[in-house]
C-alpha positions as CSV (number, residue, x, y, z in Angstrom):
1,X,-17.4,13.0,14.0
2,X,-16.8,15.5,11.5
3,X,-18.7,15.7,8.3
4,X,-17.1,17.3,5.2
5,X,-19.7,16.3,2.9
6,X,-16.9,16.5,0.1
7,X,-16.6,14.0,-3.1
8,X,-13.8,12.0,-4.0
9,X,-13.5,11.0,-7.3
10,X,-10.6,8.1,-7.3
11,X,-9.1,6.2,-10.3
12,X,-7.1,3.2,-9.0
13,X,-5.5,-0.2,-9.7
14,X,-8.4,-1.8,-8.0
15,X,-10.5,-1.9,-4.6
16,X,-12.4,-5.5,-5.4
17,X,-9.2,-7.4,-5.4
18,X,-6.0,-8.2,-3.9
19,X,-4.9,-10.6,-7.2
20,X,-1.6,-9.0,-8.2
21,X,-2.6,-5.7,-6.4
22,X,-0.8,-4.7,-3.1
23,X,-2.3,-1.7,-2.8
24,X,-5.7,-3.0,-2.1
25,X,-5.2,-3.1,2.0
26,X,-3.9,0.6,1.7
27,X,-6.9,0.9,-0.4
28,X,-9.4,-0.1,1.6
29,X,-8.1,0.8,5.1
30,X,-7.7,4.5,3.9
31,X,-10.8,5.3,1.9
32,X,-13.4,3.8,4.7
33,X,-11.7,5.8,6.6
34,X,-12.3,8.9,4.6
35,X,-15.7,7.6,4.8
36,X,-16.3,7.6,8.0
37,X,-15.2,11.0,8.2
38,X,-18.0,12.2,6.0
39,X,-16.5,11.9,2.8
40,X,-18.5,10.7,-0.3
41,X,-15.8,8.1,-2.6
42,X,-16.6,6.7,-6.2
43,X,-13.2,4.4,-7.1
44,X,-13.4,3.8,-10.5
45,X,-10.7,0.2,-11.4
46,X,-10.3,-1.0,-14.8
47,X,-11.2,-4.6,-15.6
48,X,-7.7,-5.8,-16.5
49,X,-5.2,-8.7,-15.2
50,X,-8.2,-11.1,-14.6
51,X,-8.9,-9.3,-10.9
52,X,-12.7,-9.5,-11.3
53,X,-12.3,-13.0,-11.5
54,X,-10.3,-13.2,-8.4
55,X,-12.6,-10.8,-6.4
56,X,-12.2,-10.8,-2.7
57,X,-16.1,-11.5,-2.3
58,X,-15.5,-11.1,1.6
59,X,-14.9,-7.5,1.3
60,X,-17.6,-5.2,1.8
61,X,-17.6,-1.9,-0.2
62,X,-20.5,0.1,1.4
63,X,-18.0,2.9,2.3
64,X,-17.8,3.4,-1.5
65,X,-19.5,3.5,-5.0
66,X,-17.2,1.0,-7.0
67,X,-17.1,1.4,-10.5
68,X,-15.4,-1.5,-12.7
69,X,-14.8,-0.2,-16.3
70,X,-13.4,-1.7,-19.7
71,X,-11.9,0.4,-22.1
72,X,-11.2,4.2,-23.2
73,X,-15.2,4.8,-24.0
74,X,-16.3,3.6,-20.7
75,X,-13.1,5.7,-19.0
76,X,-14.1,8.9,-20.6
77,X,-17.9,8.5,-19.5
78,X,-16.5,8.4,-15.6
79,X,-14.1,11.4,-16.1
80,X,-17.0,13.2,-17.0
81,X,-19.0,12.1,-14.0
82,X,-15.4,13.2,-12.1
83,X,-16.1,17.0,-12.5
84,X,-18.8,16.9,-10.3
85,X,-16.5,16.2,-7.5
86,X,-14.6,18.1,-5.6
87,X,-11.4,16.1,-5.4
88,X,-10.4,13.7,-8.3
89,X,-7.8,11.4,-7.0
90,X,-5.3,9.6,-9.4
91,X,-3.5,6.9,-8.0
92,X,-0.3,5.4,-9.7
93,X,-0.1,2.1,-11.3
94,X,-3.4,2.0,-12.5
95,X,-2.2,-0.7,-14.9
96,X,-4.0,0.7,-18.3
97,X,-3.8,4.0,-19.8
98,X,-1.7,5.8,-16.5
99,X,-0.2,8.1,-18.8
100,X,-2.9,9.3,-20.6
101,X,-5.3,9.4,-17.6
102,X,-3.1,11.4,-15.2
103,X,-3.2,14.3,-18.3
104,X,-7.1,13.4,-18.6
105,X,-7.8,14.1,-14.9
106,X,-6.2,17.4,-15.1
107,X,-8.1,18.5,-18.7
108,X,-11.6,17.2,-16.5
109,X,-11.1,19.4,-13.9
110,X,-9.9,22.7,-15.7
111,X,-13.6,21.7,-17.7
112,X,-15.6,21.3,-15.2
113,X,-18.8,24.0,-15.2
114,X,-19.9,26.4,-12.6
115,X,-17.1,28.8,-11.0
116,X,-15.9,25.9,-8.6
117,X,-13.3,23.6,-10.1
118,X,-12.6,20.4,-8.9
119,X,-9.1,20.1,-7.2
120,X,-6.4,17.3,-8.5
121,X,-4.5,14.6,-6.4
122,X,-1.8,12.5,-7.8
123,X,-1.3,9.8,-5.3
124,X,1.7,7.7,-5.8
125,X,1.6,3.8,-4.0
126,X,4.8,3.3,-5.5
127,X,7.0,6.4,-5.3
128,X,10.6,4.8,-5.6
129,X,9.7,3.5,-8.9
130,X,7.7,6.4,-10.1
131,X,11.0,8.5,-9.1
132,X,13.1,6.2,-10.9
133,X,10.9,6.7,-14.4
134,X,10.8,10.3,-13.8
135,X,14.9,10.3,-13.5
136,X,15.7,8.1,-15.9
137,X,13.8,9.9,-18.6
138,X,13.4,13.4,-18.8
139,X,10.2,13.5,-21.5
140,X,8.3,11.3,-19.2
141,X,4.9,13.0,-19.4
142,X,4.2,13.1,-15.7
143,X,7.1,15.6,-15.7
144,X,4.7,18.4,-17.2
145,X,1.8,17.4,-15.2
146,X,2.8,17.3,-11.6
147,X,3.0,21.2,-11.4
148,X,-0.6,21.1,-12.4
149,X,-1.5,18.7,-9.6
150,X,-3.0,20.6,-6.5
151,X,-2.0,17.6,-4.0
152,X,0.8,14.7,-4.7
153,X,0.3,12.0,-2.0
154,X,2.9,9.0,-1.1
155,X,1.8,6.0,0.7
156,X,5.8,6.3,1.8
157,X,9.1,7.3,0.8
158,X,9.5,9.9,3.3
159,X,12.2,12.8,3.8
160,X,14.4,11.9,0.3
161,X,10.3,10.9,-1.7
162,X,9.4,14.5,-0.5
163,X,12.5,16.2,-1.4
164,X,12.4,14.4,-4.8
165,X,9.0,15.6,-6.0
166,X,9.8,18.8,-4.8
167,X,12.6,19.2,-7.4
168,X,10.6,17.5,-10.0
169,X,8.2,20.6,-9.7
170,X,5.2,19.1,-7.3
171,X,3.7,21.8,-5.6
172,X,3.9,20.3,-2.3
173,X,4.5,16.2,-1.2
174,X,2.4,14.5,2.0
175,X,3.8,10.7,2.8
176,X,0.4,8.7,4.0
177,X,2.1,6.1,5.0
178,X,0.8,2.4,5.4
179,X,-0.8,1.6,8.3
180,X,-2.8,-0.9,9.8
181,X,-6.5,-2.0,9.5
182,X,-7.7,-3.6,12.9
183,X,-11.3,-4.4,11.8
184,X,-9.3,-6.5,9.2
185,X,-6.4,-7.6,10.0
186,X,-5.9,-9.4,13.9
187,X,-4.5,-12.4,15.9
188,X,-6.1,-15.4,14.3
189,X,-5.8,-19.3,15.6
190,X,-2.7,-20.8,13.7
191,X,-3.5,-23.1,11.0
192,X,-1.8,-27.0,11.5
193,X,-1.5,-27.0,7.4
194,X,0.5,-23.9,7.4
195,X,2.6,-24.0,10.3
196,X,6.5,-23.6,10.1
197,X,9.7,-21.7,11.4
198,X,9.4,-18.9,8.7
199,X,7.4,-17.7,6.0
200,X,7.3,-15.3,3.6
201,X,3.9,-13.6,1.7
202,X,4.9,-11.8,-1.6
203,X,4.3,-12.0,-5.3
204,X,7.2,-12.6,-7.5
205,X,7.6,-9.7,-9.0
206,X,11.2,-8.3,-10.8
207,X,11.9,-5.9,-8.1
208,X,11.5,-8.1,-5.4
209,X,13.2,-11.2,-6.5
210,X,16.7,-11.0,-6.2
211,X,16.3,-9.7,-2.3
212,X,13.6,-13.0,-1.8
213,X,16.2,-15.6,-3.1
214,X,18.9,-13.8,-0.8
215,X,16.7,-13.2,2.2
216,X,13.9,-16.4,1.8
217,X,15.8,-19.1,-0.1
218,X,19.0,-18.7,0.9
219,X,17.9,-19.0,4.5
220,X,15.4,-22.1,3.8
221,X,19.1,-23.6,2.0
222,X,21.3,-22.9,5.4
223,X,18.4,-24.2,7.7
224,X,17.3,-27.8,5.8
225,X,16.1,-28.9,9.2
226,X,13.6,-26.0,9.5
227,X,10.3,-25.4,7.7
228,X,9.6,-22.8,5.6
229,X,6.7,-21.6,4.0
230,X,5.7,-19.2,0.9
231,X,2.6,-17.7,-0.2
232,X,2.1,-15.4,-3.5
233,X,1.9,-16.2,-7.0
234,X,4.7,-16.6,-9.5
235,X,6.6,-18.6,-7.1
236,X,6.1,-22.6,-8.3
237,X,9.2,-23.0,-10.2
238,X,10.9,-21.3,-7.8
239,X,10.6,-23.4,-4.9
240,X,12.4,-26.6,-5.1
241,X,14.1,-26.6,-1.9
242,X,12.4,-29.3,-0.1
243,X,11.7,-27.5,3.0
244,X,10.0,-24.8,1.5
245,X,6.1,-25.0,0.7
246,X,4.5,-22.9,-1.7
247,X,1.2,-22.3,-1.3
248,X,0.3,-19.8,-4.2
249,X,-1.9,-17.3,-3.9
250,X,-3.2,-16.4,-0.3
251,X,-6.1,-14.6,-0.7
252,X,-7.1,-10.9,2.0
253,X,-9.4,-13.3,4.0
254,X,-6.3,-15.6,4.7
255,X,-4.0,-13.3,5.5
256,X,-4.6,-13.5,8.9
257,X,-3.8,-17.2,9.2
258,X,-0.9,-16.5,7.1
259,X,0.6,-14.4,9.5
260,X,-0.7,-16.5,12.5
261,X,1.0,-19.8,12.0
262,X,4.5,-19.7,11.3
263,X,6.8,-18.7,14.2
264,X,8.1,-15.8,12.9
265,X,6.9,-13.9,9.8
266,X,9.6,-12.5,7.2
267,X,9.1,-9.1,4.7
268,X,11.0,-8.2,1.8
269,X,10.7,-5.1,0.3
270,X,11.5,-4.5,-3.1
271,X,14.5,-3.2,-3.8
272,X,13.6,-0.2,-5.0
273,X,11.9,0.7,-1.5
274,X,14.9,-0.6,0.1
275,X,17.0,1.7,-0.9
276,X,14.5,4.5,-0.5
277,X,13.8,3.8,2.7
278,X,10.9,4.9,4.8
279,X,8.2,2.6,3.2
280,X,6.6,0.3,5.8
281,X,4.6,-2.1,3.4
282,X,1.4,-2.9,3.9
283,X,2.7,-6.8,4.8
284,X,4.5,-5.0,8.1
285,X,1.0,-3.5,9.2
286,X,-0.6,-6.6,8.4
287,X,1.1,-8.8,10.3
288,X,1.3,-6.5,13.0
289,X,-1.9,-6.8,13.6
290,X,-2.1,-10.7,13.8
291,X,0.6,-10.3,16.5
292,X,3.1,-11.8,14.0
293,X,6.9,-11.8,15.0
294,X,8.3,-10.2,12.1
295,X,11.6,-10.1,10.7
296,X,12.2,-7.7,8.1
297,X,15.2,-6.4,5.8
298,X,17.1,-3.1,6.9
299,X,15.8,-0.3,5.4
300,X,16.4,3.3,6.5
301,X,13.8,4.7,8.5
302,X,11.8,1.4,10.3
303,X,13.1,2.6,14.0
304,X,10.3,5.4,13.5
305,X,7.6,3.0,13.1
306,X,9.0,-0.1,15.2
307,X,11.6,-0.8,17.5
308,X,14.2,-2.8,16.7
309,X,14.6,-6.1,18.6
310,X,11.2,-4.8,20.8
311,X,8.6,-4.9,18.2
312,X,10.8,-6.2,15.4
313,X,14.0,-8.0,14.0
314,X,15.9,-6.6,11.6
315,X,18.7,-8.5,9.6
316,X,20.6,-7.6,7.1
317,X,21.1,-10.7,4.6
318,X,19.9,-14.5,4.8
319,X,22.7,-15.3,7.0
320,X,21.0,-13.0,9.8
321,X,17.4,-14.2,9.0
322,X,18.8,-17.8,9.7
323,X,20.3,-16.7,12.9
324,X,17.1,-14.6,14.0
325,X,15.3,-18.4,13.4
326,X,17.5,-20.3,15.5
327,X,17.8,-17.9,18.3
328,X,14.0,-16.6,18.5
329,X,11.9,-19.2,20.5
330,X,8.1,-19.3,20.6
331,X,7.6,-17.4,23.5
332,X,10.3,-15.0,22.5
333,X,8.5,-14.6,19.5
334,X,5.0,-14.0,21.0
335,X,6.4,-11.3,23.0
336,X,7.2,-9.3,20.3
337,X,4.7,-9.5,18.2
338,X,2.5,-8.7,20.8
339,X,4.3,-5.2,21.1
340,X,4.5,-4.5,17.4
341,X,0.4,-5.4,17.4
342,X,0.0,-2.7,20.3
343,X,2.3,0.2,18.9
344,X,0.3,-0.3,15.8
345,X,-2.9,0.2,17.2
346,X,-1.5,3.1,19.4
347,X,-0.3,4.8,16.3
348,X,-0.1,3.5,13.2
349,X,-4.0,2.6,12.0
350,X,-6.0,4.0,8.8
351,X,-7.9,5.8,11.2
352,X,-4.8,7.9,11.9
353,X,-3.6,8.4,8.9
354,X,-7.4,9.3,7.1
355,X,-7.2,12.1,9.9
356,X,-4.1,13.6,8.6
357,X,-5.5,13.4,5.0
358,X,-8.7,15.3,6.3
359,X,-6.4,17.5,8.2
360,X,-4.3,18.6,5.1
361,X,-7.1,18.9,2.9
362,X,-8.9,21.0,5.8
363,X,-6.0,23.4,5.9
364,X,-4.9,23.9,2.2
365,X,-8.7,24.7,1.0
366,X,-8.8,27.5,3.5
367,X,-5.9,29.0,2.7
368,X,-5.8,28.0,-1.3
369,X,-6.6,31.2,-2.9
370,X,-8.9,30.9,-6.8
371,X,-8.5,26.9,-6.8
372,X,-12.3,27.0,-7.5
373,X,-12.2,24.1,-4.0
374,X,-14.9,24.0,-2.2
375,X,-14.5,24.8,1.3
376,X,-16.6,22.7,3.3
377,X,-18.8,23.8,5.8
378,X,-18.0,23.1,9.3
């Protein structure tokens, strides 16, 4: 195993908790990881939208030095711990003070003492939106500050996400796509209470909402003998058709059942990543690896993670959802998410895509020329 011995400074929406916060499987899959690797991580989370109260206590965090903080004061105090690092990492979406921090992490490394500055990621988990700021307003403040940035990261978005930042004036663009977590997430005995013909994990969320009600509830509404079944929050005025079940919020440990018990499993992306394309969510990898027959909405780019009516079903409105249901039997069903599970472990894990972060950080501080990174010995 190689050992970089390099530190990672990381400010993020949060790593204790999945409430209202995707990104945590991406999160977590990706920095233990880096950890494995040899890579020292602090990820620093701000106490906001009552996640410490809905902490995934499950979760073990020995592959990094979580720090939960509350305000500008305590904020400022880790920045300057930051400098000591070699790579500060700013994530988007943070959810409290992403402007100002993304120009703070940039002012902390250009002060840090001694001759060797730390280097600067910005590391987008939702590039179609952050594009869509960027476009819409041309004094957004990230606008000035990506040039600055030594790395920008995606966690998708591919070909057109790249492109984009290019002409936005990022120095360079690497997608790190979602993948999947194996240790985590993996075939699980179905649950009786949550068993049903389709069902759908998401939080309601503005972006999302219009494609759930046309791929979700318009299904559930053309199939009233079937049984459908919904997990997320934000969803319990929502669902009145009587053979959907809402069960609120499913928690990381549940996921696993989740995906295990109905007989086929749908995702929605948001519309936003929709029209991007390439941006496998993390739901995809998830139920990938609880052998989950998925059906998903079209979205450019999925044949180069999955293949289409192999590993997964893709439709294009609630109409072919339905007919995907009625059509797809239970052993039909295990079939295929028995092949999306095993092209997912064959090339799509953290594991993989940690390696190709190591790989680009590996190449650009040898060739970087007084960036003030320190090259790691080998």
């Amino acid at each position: 195993m190689p050992h970089t011995g390099l530190k990672l400074f990381v400010f993020g929406s949060s790593l204790t908790s999945s409430y209202w916060n995707g990104a945590a499987t991406y999160y977590r899959g990706l920095y233990r990881e880096l950890h494995r690797l040899g890579y020292s991580i602090v990820f620093a989370e701000p106490d906001i939208f009552q996640r410490q109260q809905h902490r995934d206590r499950e979760h073990a965090l020995d592959y990094a030095d979580s720090r939960v903080y509350q305000g500008r004061d305590q904020l400022q105090r880790l920045l300057r711990e930051a400098r000591e690092a070699d790579l500060i990492i700013k994530h988007s979406g943070v959810g409290e003070d992403d402007d100002w921090l993304e120009a703070a992490v940039l002012d902390t490394a250009a002060s840090a003492p001694g001759g060797a500055r730390p280097r600067t990621a910005f590391w987008d988990v939702d590039a179609p939106a952050t594009l869509a700021a960027l476009q819409a307003n041309p004094l957004h403040p990230l606008r000035r500050l990506l040039p600055g940035y030594d790395y920008v990261f995606t966690y998708g978005g591919g070909p057109p996400v790249v492109t984009a930042y290019l002409k936005q004036g990022a120095r360079n663009c690497y997608p790190i796509y979602n993948a999947l977590d194996p240790e985590t997430h993996q075939p699980a005995p179905p649950d009786p209470a949550w068993q049903a013909d389709l069902g759908f994990l998401g939080h309601r969320l503005p972006d999302r909402e219009a494609r759930v009600r046309r791929f979700f509830f318009e299904t559930a509404a053309r199939l009233p003998q079937r049984q459908f079944l919904l997990g997320g929050e934000g969803w319990q005025e929502a669902a009145t058709t009587p053979n959907v079940r809402w069960i609120g919020h499913v928690p990381t440990a549940a996921h696993n059942r989740f995906n295990a018990s109905p007989r086929c499993v749908l995702n929605i992306n948001r519309e936003s990543m929709a029209v991007t394309g390439f941006s496998p969510p993390t739901r995809i990898f998830e139920a990938a690896g609880a052998a989950a027959c998925v059906i998903t909405d079209a979205w450019a780019g999925i044949e180069l993670f999955f293949q289409p009516k192999e590993e997964i079903l893709i439709a294009g409105d609630g109409r072919q959802v339905a007919d995907w249901v009625e059509t797809i039997d239970a052993v039909e069903a295990h079939r295929i998410g028995r092949a999306m599970r095993q092209r997912a472990l064959n090339e799509h894990t953290y594991q993989r895509r940690a390696q190709r972060v190591h790989q680009i950080l590996q190449q650009t501080s040898k060739t970087a020329v007084g960036a003030g990174f320190r090259v790691p010995r080998s």
